[in-house]
mmCIF file of the C-alpha atoms, coordinates in Angstrom:
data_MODEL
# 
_entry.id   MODEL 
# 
loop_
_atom_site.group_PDB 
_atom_site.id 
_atom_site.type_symbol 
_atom_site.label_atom_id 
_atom_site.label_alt_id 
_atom_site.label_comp_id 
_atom_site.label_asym_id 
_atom_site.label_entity_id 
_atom_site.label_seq_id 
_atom_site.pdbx_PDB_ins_code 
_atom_site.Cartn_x 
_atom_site.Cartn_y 
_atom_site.Cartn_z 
_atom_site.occupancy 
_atom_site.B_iso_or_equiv 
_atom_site.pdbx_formal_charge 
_atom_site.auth_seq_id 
_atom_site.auth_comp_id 
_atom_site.auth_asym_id 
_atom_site.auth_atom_id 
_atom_site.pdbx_PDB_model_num 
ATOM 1  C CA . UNK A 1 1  ? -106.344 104.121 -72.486 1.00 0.00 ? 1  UNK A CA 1 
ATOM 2  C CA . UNK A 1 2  ? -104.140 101.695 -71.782 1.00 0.00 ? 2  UNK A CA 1 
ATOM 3  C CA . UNK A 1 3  ? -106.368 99.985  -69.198 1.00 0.00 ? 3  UNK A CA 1 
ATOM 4  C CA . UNK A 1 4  ? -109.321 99.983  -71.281 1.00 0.00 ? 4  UNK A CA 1 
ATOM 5  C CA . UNK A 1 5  ? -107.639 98.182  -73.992 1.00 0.00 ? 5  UNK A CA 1 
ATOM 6  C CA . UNK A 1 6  ? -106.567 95.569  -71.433 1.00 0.00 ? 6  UNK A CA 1 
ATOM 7  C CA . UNK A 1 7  ? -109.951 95.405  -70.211 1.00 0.00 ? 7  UNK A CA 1 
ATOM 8  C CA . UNK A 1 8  ? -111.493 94.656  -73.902 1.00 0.00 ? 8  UNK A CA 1 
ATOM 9  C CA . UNK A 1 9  ? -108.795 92.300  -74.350 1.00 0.00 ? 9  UNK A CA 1 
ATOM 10 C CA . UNK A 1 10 ? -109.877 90.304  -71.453 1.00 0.00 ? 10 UNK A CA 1 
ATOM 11 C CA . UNK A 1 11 ? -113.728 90.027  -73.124 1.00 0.00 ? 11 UNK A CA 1 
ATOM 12 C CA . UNK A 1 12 ? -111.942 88.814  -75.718 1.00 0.00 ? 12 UNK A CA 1 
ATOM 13 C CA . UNK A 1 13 ? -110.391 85.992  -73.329 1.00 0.00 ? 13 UNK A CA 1 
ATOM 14 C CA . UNK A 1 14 ? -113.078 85.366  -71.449 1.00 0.00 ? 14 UNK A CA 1 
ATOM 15 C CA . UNK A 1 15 ? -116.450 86.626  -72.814 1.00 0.00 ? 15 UNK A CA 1 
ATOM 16 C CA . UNK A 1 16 ? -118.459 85.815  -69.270 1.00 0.00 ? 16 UNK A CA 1 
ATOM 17 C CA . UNK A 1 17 ? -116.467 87.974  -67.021 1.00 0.00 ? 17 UNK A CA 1 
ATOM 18 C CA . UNK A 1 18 ? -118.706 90.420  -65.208 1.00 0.00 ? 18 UNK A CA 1 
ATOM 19 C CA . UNK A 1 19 ? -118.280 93.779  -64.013 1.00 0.00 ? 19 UNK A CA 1 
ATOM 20 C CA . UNK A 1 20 ? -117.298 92.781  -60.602 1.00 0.00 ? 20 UNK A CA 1 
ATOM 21 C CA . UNK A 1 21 ? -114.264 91.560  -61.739 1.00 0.00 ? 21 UNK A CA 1 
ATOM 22 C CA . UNK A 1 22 ? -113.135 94.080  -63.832 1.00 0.00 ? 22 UNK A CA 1 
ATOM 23 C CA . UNK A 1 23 ? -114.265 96.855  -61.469 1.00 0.00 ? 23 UNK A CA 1 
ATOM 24 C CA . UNK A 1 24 ? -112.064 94.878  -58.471 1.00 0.00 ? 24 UNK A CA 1 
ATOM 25 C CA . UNK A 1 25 ? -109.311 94.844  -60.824 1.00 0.00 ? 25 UNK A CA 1 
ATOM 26 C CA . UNK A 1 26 ? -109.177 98.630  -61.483 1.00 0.00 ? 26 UNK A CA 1 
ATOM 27 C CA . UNK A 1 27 ? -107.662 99.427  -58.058 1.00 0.00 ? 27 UNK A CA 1 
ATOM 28 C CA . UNK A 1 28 ? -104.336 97.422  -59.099 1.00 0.00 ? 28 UNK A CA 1 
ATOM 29 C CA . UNK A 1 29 ? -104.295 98.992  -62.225 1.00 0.00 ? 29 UNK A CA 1 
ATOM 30 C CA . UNK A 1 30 ? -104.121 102.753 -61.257 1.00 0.00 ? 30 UNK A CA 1 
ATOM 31 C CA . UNK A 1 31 ? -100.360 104.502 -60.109 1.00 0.00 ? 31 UNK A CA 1 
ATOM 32 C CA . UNK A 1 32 ? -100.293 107.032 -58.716 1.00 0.00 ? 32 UNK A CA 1 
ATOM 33 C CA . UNK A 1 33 ? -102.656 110.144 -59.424 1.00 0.00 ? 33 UNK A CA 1 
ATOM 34 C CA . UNK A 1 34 ? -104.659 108.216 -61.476 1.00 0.00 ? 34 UNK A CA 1 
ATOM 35 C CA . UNK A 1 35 ? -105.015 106.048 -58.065 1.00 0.00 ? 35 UNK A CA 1 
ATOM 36 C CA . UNK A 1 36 ? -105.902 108.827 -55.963 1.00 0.00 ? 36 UNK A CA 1 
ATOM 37 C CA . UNK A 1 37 ? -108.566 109.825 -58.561 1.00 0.00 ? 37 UNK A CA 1 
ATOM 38 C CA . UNK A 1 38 ? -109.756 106.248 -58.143 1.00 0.00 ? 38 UNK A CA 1 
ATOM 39 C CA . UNK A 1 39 ? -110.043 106.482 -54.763 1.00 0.00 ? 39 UNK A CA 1 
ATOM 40 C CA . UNK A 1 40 ? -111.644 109.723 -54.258 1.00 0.00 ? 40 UNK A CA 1 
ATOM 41 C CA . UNK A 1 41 ? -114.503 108.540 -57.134 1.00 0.00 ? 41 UNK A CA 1 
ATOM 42 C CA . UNK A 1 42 ? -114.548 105.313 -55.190 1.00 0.00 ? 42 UNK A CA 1 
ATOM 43 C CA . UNK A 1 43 ? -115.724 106.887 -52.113 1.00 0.00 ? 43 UNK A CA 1 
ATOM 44 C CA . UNK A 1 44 ? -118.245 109.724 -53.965 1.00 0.00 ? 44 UNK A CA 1 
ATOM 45 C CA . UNK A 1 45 ? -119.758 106.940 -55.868 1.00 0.00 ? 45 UNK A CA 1 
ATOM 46 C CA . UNK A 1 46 ? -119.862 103.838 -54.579 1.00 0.00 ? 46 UNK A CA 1 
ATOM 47 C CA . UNK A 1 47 ? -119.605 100.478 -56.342 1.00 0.00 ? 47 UNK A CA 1 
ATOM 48 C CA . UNK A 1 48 ? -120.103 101.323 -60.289 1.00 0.00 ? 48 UNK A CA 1 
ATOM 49 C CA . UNK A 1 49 ? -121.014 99.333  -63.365 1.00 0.00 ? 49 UNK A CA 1 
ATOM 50 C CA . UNK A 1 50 ? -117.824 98.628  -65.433 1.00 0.00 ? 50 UNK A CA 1 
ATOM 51 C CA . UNK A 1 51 ? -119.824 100.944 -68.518 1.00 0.00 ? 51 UNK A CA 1 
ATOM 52 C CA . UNK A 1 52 ? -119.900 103.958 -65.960 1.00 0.00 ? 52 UNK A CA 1 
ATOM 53 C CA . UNK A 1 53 ? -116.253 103.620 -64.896 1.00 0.00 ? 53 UNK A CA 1 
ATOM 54 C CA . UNK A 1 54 ? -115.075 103.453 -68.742 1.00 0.00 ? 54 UNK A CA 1 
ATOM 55 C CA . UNK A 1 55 ? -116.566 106.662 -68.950 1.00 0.00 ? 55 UNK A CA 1 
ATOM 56 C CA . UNK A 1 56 ? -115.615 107.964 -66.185 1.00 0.00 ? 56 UNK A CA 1 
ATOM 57 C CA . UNK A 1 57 ? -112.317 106.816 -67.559 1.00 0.00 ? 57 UNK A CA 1 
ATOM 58 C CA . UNK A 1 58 ? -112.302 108.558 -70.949 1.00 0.00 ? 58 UNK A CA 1 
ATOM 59 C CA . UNK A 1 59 ? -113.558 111.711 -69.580 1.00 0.00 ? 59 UNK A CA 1 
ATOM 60 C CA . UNK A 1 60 ? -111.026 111.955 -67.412 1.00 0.00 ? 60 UNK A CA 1 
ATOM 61 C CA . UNK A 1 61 ? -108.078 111.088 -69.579 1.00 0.00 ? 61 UNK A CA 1 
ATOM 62 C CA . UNK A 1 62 ? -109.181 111.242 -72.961 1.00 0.00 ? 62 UNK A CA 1 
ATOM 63 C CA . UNK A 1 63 ? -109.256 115.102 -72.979 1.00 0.00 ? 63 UNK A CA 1 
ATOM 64 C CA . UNK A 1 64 ? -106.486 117.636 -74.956 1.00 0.00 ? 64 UNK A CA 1 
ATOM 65 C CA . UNK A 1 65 ? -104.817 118.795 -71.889 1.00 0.00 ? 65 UNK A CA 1 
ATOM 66 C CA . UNK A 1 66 ? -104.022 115.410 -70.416 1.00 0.00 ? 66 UNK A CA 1 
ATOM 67 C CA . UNK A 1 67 ? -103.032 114.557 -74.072 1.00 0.00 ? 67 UNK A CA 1 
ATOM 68 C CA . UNK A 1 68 ? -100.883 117.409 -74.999 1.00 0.00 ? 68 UNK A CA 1 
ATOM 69 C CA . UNK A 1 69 ? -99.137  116.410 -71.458 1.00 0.00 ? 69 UNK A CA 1 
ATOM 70 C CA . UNK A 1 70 ? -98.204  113.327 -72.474 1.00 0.00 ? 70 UNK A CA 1 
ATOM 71 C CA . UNK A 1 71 ? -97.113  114.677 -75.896 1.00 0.00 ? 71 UNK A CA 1 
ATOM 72 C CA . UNK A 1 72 ? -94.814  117.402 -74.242 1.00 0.00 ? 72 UNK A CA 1 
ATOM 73 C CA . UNK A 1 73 ? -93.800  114.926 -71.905 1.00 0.00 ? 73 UNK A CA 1 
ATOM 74 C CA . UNK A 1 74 ? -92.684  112.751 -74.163 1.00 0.00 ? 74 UNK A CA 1 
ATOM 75 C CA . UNK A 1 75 ? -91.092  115.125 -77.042 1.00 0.00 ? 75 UNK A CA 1 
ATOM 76 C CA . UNK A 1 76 ? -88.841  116.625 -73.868 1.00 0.00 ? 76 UNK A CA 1 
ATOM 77 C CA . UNK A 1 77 ? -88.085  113.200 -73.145 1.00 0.00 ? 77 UNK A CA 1 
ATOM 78 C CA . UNK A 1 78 ? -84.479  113.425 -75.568 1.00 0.00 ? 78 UNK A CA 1 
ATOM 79 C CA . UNK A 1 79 ? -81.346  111.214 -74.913 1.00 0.00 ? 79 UNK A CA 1 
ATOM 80 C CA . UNK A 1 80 ? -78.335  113.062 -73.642 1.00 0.00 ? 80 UNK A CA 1 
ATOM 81 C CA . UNK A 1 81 ? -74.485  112.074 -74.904 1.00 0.00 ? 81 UNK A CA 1 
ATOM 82 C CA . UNK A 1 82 ? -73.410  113.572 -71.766 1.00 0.00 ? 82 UNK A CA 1 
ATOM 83 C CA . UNK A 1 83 ? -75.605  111.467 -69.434 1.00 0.00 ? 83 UNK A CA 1 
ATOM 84 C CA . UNK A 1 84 ? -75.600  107.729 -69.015 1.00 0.00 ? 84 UNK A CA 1 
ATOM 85 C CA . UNK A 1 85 ? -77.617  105.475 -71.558 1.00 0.00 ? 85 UNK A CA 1 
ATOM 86 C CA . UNK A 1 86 ? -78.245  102.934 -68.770 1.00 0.00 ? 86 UNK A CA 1 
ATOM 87 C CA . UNK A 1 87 ? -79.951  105.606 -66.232 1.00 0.00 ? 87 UNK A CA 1 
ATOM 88 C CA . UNK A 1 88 ? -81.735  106.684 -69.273 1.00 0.00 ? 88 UNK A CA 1 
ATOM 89 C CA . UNK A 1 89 ? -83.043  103.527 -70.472 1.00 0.00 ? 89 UNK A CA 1 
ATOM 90 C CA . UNK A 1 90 ? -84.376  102.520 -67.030 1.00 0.00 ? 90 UNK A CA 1 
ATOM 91 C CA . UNK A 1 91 ? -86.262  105.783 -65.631 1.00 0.00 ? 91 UNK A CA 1 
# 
C-alpha cells in the first residue's frame, strides 16, 4: 500500500503524469517477491494501464492473509536484552 500512496502523492505533485511513467516506475519499486510477482504479471499481461495495475495491486496485497502476515510478523518482531540494540535497530 505503500506504493500506491506514493503513487497518489505524485498526482498530487504533478497532476499531468501519465501512466507510462508510473507503470515504468513500478519495476524499481518492487523487492523481492513482490518483484517476482511483477515480473511474472509483466510477462502474462503485457504493458497495463496504471488503473489495472492498482488493482492488480490491492488484490494481491490487500487481502487478510497477507495482512495477518505482516501483523504476526511484526508482533514477533520484540527487542531482546540479551541481543544487541544496534543489530536490532538495523535489520
Amino acid at each position: 500500500m505503500e506504493l500506491v500512496c506514493y503513487i497518489y502523492g505524485l498526482f498530487i505533485d504533478v497532476p499531468s503524469i501519465t501512466d507510462y511513467w508510473i507503470t515504468a516506475r513500478l519495476n524499481t519499486e518492487f523487492k523481492g517477491h513482490a518483484s517476482i510477482w511483477y515480473t511474472e504479471m509483466k510477462e502474462i499481461h503485457g504493458r497495463r494501464n496504471w488503473p489495472w495495475w492498482k488493482s492488480q495491486i490491492i488484490q494481491k496485497y490487500s487481502n487478510g492473509t497477507w495482512i495477518w502476515q505482516n501483523t504476526m510478523s511484526f508482533e514477533n518482531d520484540k527487542y531482546s536484552v540479551d541481543k544487541d540494540p544496534y543489530e536490532w535497530c538495523l535489520r
